[in-house]
C-alpha positions in Angstrom: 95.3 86.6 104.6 98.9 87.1 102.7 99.2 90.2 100.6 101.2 89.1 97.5 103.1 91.7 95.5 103.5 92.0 91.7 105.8 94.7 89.9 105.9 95.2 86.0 108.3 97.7 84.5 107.9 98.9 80.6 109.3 101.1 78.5 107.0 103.0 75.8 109.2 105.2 73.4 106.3 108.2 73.4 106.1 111.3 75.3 104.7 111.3 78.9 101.5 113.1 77.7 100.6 110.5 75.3 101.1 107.7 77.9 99.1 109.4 80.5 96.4 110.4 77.5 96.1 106.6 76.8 96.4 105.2 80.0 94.2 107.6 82.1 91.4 107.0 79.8 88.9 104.1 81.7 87.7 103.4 77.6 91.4 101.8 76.9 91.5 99.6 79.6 89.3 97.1 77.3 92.0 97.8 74.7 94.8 95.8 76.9 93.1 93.2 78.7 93.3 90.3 77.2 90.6 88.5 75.0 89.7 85.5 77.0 89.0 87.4 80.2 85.7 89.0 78.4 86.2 92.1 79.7 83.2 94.5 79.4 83.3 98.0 81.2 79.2 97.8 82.4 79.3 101.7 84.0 76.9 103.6 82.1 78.4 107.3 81.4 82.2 106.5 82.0 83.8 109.4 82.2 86.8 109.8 79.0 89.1 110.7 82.1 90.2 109.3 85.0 89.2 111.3 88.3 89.8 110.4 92.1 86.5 109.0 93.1 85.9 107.5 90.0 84.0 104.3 90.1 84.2 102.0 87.6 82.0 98.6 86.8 83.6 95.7 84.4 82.2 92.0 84.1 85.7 89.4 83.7 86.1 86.5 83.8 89.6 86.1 85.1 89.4 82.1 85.3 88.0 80.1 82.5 84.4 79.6 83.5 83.9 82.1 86.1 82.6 85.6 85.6 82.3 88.2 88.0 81.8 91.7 88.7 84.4 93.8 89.3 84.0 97.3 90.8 87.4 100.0 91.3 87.5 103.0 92.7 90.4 105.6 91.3 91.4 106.4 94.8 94.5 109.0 93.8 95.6 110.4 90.8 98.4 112.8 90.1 98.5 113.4 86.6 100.6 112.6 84.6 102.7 111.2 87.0 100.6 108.5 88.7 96.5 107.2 89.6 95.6 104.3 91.9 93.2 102.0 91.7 91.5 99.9 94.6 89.2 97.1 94.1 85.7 97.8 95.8 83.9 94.7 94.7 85.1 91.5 93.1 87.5 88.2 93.2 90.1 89.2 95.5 90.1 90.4 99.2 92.3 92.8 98.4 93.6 94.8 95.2 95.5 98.4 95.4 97.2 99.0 91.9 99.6 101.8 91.3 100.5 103.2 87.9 103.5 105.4 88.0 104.7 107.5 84.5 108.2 108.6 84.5 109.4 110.4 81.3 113.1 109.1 81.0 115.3 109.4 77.8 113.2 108.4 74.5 110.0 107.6 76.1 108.2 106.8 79.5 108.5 104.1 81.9 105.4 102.6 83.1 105.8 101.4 86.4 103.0 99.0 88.2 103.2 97.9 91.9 99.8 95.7 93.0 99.1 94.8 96.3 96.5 91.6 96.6 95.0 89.2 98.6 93.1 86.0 97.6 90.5 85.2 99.2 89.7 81.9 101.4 92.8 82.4 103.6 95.3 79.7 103.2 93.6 77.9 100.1 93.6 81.5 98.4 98.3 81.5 98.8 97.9 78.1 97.6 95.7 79.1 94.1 98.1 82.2 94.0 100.7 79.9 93.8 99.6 78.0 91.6 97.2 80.2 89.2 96.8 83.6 90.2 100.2 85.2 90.1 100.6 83.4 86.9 97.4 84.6 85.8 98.4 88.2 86.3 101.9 87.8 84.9 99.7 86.8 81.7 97.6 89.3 82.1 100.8 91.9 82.1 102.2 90.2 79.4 99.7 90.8 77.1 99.8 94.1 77.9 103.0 94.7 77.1 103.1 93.1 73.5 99.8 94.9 72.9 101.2 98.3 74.0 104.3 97.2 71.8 101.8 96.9 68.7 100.4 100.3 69.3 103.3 102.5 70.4 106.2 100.3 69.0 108.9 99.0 70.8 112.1 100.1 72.7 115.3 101.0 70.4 
């Protein structure tokens, strides 16, 4: 098993309370996720805040024609500076995603380091070279033009 590493850096011009408001609510995380993975939260009684220990249900499909569950756990969170999440259930053998806030001049920058593992050994480097890292690099792109929309964009 190889653990692959992906890092995203963007810059929201609001205040570090907003960003953590918006991001450390579980109900926004349908908000970002782009359309054609079909996200659906499926906890019942999500809490509007995050919280270490928090578990968290979703359905996805993350490749056309194959849905899954998904199931995080919120491992750490030091608000409004960071949280983790750590998959518990779902399509990779490993997943550990950091969200780090850092109020600089203007704004915040929004930091993400994820840790992963596909599964099915060397077959699973091969489709992460192929579909999976360019799968999340979608997935973070979309992200950032939809946070662009919402909070507007860099000056």
């Amino acid at each position: 098993m190889s653990v692959h590493t992906f890092h995203a850096k963007q810059f929201l011009p609001i205040p570090l309370e907003k960003a953590w408001e918006f991001f450390s609510s579980p109900k926004n995380l349908s908000v970002i996720t782009p359309p054609e993975m079909n996200f659906v939260i499926t906890t019942k009684d999500l809490a509007d805040k995050t919280y270490a220990g928090q578990i968290i249900a979703y359905r996805v499909s993350p490749l056309p024609g194959f849905r899954t569950t998904w199931v995080t756990e919120i491992t750490h969170v030091n608000a409004p500076l960071f949280f983790v999440d750590e998959q518990r259930e779902g399509p990779y053998t490993m997943w550990h995603h950091q969200h780090h806030f850092e109020a600089v001049d203007g704004g915040v920058l929004m930091t993400d380091i994820v840790n992963y593992a596909a599964p099915l050994g060397i077959l699973g480097d091969l489709m992460n070279a192929l579909i999976i890292r360019k799968k999340i690099q979608g997935i973070f792109d979309y992200r950032t033009k939809k946070l662009e929309a919402l909070f507007g964009k860099p000056q």
